[in-house]
LOKE-525684 format. One record per residue (C-alpha): residue number from 1; residue in three letters; x, y, z. Coordinates in pm, whole numbers, plus 50000, padded with zeros to 5 digits. Layout:
<sites>
SITE  roza  tilo     xx     yy     zz
SITE   NUM   ALA      X      Y      Z
...
</sites>
This chain:
<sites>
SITE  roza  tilo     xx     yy     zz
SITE     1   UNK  50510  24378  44002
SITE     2   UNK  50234  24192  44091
SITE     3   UNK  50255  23795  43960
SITE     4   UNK  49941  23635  44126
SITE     5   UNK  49589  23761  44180
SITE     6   UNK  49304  23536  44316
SITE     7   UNK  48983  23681  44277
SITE     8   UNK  48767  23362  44266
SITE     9   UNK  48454  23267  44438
SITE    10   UNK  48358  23693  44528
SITE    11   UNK  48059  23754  44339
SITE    12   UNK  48237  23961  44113
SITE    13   UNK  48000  24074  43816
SITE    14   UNK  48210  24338  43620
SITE    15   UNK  48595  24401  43561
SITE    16   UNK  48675  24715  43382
SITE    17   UNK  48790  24615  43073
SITE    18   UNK  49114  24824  43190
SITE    19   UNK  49160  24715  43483
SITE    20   UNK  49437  24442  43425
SITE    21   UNK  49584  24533  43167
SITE    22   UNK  49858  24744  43367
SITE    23   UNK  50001  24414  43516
SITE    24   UNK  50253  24330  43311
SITE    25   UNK  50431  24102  43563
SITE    26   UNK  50144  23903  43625
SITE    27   UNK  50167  23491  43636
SITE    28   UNK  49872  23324  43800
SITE    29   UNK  49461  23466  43742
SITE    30   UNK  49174  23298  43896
SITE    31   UNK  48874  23458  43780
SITE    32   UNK  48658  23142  43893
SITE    33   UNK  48286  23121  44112
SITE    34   UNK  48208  23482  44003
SITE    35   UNK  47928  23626  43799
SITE    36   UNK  48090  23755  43542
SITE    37   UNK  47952  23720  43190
SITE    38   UNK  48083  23963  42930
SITE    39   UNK  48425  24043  43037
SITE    40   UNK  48672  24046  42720
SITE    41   UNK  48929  23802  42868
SITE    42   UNK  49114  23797  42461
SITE    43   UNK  49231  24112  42618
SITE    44   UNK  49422  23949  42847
SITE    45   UNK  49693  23865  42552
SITE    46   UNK  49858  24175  42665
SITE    47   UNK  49915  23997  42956
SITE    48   UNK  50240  23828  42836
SITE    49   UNK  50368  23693  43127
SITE    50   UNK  50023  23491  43222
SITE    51   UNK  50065  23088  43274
SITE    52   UNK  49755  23037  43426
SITE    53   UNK  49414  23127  43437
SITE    54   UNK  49066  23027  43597
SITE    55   UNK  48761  23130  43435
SITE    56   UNK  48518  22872  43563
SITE    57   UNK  48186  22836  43708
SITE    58   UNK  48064  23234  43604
SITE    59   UNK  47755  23324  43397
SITE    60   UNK  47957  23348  43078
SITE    61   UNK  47714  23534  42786
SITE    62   UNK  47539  23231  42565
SITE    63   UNK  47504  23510  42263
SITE    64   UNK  47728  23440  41968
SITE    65   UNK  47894  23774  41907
SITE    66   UNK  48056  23736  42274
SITE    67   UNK  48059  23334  42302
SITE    68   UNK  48279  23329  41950
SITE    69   UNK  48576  23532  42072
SITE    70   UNK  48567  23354  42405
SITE    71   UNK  48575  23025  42257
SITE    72   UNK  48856  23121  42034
SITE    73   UNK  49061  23261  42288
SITE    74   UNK  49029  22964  42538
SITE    75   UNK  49082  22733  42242
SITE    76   UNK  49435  22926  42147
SITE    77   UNK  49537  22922  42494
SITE    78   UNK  49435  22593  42652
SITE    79   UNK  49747  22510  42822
SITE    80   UNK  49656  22833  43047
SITE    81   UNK  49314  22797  43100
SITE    82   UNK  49312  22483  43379
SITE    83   UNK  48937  22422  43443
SITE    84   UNK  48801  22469  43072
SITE    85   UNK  48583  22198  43120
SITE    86   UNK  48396  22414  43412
SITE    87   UNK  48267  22722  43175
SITE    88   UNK  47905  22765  43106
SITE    89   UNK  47744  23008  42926
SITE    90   UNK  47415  23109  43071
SITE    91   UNK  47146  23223  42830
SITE    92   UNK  46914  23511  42961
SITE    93   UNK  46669  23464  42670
SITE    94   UNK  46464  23185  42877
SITE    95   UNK  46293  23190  43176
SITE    96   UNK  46442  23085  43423
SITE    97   UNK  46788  23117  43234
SITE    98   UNK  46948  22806  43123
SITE    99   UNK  47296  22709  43130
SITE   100   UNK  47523  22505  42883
SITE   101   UNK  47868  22338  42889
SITE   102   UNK  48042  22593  42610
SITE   103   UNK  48218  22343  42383
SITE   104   UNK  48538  22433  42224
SITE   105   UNK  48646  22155  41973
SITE   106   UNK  48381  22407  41786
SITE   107   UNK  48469  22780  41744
SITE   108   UNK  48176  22843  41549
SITE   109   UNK  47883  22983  41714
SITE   110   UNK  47595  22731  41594
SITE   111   UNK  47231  22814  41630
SITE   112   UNK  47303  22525  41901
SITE   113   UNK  47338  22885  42087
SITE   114   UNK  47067  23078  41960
SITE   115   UNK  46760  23193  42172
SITE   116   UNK  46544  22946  41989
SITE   117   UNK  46782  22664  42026
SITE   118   UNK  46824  22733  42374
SITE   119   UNK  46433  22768  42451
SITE   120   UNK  46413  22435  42247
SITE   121   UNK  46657  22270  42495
SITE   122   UNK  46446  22416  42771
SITE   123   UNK  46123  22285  42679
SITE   124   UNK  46271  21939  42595
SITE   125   UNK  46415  21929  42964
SITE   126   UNK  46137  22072  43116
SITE   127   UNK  45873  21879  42981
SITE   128   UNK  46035  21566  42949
SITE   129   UNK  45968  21376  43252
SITE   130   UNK  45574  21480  43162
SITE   131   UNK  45655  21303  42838
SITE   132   UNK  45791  21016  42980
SITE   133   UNK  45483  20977  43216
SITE   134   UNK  45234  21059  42962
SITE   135   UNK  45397  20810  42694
SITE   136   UNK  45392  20509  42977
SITE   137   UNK  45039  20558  43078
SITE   138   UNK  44934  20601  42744
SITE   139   UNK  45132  20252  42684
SITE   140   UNK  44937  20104  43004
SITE   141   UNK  44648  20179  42890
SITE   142   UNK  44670  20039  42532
SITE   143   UNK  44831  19732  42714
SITE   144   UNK  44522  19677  42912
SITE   145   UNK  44268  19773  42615
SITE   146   UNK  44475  19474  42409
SITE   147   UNK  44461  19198  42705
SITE   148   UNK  44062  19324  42767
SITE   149   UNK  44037  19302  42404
SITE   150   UNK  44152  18933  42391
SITE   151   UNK  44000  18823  42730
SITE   152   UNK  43705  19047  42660
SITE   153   UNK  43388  18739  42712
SITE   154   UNK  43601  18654  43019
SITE   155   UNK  43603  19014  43185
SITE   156   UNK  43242  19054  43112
SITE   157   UNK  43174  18739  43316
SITE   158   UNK  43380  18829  43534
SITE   159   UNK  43226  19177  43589
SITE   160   UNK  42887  19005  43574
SITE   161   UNK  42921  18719  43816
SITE   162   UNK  43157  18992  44059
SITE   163   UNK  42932  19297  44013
SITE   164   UNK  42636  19265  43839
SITE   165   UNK  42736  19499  43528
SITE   166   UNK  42677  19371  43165
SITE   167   UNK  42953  19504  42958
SITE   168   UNK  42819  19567  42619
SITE   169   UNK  42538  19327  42638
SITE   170   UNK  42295  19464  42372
SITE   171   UNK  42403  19461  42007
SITE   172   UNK  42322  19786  41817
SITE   173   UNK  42070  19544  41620
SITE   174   UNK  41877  19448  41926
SITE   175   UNK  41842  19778  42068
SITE   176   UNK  41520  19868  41918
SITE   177   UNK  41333  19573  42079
SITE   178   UNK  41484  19643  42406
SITE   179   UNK  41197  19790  42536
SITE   180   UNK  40919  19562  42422
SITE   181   UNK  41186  19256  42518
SITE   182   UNK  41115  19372  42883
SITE   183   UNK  40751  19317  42886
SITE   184   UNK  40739  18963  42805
SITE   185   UNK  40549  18694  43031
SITE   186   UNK  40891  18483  43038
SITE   187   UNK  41251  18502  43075
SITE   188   UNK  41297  18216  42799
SITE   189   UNK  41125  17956  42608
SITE   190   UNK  41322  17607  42616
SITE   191   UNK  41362  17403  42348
SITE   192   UNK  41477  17033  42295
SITE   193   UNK  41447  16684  42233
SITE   194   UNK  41265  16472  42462
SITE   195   UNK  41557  16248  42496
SITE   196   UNK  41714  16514  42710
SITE   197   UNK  41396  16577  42913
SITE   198   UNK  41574  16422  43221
SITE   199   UNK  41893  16618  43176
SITE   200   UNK  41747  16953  43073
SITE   201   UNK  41472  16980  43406
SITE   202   UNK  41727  16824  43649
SITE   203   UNK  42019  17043  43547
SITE   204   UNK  41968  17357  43354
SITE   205   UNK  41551  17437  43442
SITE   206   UNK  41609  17353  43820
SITE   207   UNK  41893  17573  43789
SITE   208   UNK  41748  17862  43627
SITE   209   UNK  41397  17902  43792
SITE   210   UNK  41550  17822  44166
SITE   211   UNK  41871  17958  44173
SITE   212   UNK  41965  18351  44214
SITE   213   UNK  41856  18510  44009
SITE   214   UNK  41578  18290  43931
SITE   215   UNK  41414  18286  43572
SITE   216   UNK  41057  18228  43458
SITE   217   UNK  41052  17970  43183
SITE   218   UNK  40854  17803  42925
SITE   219   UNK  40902  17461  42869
SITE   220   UNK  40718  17303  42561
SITE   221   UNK  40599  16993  42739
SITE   222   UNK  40481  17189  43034
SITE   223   UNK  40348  17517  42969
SITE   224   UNK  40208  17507  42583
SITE   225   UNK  39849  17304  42515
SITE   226   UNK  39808  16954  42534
SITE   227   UNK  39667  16953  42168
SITE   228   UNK  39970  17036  42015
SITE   229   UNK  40182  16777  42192
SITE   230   UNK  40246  16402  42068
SITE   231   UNK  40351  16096  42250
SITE   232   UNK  40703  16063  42010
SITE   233   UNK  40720  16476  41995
SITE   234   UNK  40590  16778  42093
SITE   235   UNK  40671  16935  41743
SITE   236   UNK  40503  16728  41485
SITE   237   UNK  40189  16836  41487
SITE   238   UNK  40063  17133  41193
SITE   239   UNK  39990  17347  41495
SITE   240   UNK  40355  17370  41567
SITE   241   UNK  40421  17638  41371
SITE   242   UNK  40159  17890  41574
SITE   243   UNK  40277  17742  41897
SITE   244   UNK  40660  17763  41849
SITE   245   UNK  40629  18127  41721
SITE   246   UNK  40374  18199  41994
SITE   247   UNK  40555  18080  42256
SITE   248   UNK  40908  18273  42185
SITE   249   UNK  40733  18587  42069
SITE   250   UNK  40639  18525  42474
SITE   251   UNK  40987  18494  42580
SITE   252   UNK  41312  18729  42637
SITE   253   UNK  41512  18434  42537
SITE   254   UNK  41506  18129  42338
SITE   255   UNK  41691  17909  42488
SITE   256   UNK  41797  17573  42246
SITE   257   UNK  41950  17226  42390
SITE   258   UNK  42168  17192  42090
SITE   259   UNK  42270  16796  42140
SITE   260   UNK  42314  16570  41946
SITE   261   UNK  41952  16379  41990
SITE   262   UNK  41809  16737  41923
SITE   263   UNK  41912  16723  41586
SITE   264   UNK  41804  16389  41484
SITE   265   UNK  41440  16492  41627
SITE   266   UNK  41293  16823  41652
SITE   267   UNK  41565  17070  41447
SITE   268   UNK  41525  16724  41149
SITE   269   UNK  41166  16850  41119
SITE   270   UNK  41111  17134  40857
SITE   271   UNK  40779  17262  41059
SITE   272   UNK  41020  17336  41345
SITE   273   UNK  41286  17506  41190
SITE   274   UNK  41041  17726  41002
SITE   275   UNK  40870  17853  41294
SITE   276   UNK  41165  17873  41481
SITE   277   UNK  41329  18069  41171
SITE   278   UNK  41013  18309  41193
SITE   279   UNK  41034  18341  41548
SITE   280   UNK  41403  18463  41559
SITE   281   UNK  41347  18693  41237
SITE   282   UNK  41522  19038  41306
SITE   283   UNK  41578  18940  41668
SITE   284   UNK  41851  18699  41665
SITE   285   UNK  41974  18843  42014
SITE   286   UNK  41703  18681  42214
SITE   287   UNK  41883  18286  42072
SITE   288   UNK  42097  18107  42338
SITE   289   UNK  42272  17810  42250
SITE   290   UNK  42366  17583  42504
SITE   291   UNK  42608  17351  42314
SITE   292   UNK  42712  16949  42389
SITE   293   UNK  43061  16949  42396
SITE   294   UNK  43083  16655  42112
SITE   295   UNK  42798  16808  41884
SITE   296   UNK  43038  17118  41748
SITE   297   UNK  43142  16942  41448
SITE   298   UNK  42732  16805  41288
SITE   299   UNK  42624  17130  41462
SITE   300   UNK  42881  17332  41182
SITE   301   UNK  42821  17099  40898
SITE   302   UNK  42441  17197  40887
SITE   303   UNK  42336  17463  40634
SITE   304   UNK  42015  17608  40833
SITE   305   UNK  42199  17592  41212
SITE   306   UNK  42514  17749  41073
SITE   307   UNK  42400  18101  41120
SITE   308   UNK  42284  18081  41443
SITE   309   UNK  42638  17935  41557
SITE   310   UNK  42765  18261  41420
SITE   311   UNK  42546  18527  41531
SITE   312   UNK  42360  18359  41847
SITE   313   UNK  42486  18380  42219
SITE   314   UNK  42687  18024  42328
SITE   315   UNK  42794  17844  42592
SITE   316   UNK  42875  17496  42577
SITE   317   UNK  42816  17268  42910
SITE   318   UNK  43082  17174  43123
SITE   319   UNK  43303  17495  43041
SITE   320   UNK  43459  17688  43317
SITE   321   UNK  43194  17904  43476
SITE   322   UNK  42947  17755  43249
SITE   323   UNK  42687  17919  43498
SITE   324   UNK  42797  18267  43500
SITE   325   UNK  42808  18230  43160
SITE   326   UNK  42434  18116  43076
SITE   327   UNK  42291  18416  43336
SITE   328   UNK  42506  18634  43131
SITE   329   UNK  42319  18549  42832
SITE   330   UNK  42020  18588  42997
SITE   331   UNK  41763  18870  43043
SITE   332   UNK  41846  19113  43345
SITE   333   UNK  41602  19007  43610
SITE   334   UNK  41538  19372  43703
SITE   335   UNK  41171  19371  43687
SITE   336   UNK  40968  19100  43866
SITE   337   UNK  40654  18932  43730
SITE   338   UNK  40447  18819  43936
SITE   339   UNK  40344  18443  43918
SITE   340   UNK  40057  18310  43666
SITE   341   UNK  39941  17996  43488
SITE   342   UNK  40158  17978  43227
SITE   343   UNK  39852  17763  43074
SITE   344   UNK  39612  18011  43049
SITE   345   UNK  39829  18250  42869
SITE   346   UNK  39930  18045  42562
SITE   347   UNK  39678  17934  42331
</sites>
């Protein structure tokens, strides 16, 4: 005549499938905190005088031809089953098994179930937070390649003027006369109009050839012969041509004044631009343009100085870090010439 029987929370693993069924009398089960996993509760039906069961927090079977008939059978008999919401089914076809809320609103057994399903679930859970680190870096990172990407002539002065390292300095093009670029007598040929004799030595020469690094330079009205040079410009002579190209084929850089007054003297003369269009042929790299801030708009308008605006290195005085920018452009002073008569060595 025995009406309750609590068996919960004892480790229990296996109940004969007989074992209960001789209590007729009996009220109150709790079955709850064990280990049990296949026993055949349906049987408990026989039980007619049950009002109250625990099945709970055990390692209920996750395979369908078990998990079907216990879903059924808690479904039919909810009002006695009081912690319904507490079974799990645990599946042993995963390592480590892996436990899942059984859900009775459903008393089908779904491949939700199956091995595969469960192994899915596992992998999912498992490797999610890897996922969710992998995905964020991989966002970082395409984050930071977009704002380098937009700020990129900015981070390579930066790098430059910080570290010394030229990010992507040399052109594909250019790489060919790499080599021969570092055996030239100068670091850069100047050119420009007399009119801005004053600005170019005071500023951007004194700069250059004193400060650190410091640059070797040719300067048309210094360095090349006096023959070729005229009191109203040192370009208007027939030996320009020779000269200009001699001079830059002489130089790691060609460095142009592009001003205003420049372009109403020496780029006006056809001799010049010729000479200066042979010099840069194939070897547009070596061209630096250091640009008046007003002289943009004539500068674009001009058919012949239109592709060097495109395709030649610029930096336009007065900018923000206007000289970070121009040693950028420049040669690497990693090999040091020693000091000569610039004189002697053009003819």
């Amino acid at each position: 005549h025995l009406r309750e029987l609590y068996l919960h929370n004892n480790l229990i693993s296996f109940i004969s499938n007989l074992t209960l069924v001789p209590l007729h009398s009996l009220e109150i089960l709790r079955l709850d905190g064990n280990r049990l996993a296949t026993f055949p509760v349906w049987q408990l039906t026989l039980n007619s005088y049950l009002v109250e069961i625990s099945l709970g927090n055990n390692q209920w079977s996750c395979r369908c031809k078990f998990l079907q008939e216990l879903q059924i059978w808690v479904s039919d008999n909810r009002h006695k089953v009081i912690d319904s919401d507490e079974i799990w089914c645990l599946s042993n076809d995963t390592k480590p098994p892996h436990r899942r809320r059984v859900d009775f609103n459903n008393t089908a057994c779904s491949d939700f179930y199956s091995g595969s399903s469960v192994i899915q679930s596992l992998m999912v859970s498992d490797y999610l937070p890897t996922m969710i680190v992998i995905l964020s870096a991989f966002i970082i990172v395409v984050f930071l390649t977009v704002i380098i990407f937009i700020f990129r002539d900015s981070v390579r002065i930066w790098l430059y003027s910080r570290y010394g390292i030229r990010l992507f300095h040399f052109k594909a093009a250019s790489a060919k006369y790499y080599g021969e670029d570092r055996e030239k007598l100068y670091d850069g040929y100047v050119v420009y109009s007399p009119k801005d004799e004053e600005f170019v030595l005071q500023s951007i020469v004194a700069e250059l050839e004193h400060g650190n690094p410091s640059f070797q330079l040719c300067l048309h009205y210094r360095d090349l012969p006096h023959h070729a040079v005229t009191s109203n410009s040192p370009y208007m002579q027939h030996t320009t041509s020779p000269v200009v190209v001699e001079a830059a084929e002489a130089s790691r850089r060609v460095i142009m004044v592009l001003s205003r007054n420049f372009l109403q003297t020496e780029w006006s003369r056809f001799e010049f631009r010729s000479a200066l269009h042979e010099a840069l042929k194939g070897r547009i790299f070596k061209l630096v343009l250091v640009e008046e801030g007003s002289i943009l708009p004539e500068a674009e308008l001009d058919p012949d100085l239109r592709p060097y605006l495109k395709t030649g290195a610029r930096v336009r005085w007065g900018e923000k870090r206007f000289w970070e920018r121009l040693r950028y452009v420049m040669p690497s002073a990693d090999s040091q010439r020693k000091s000569c008569n610039y004189r002697r060595n053009i003819n």
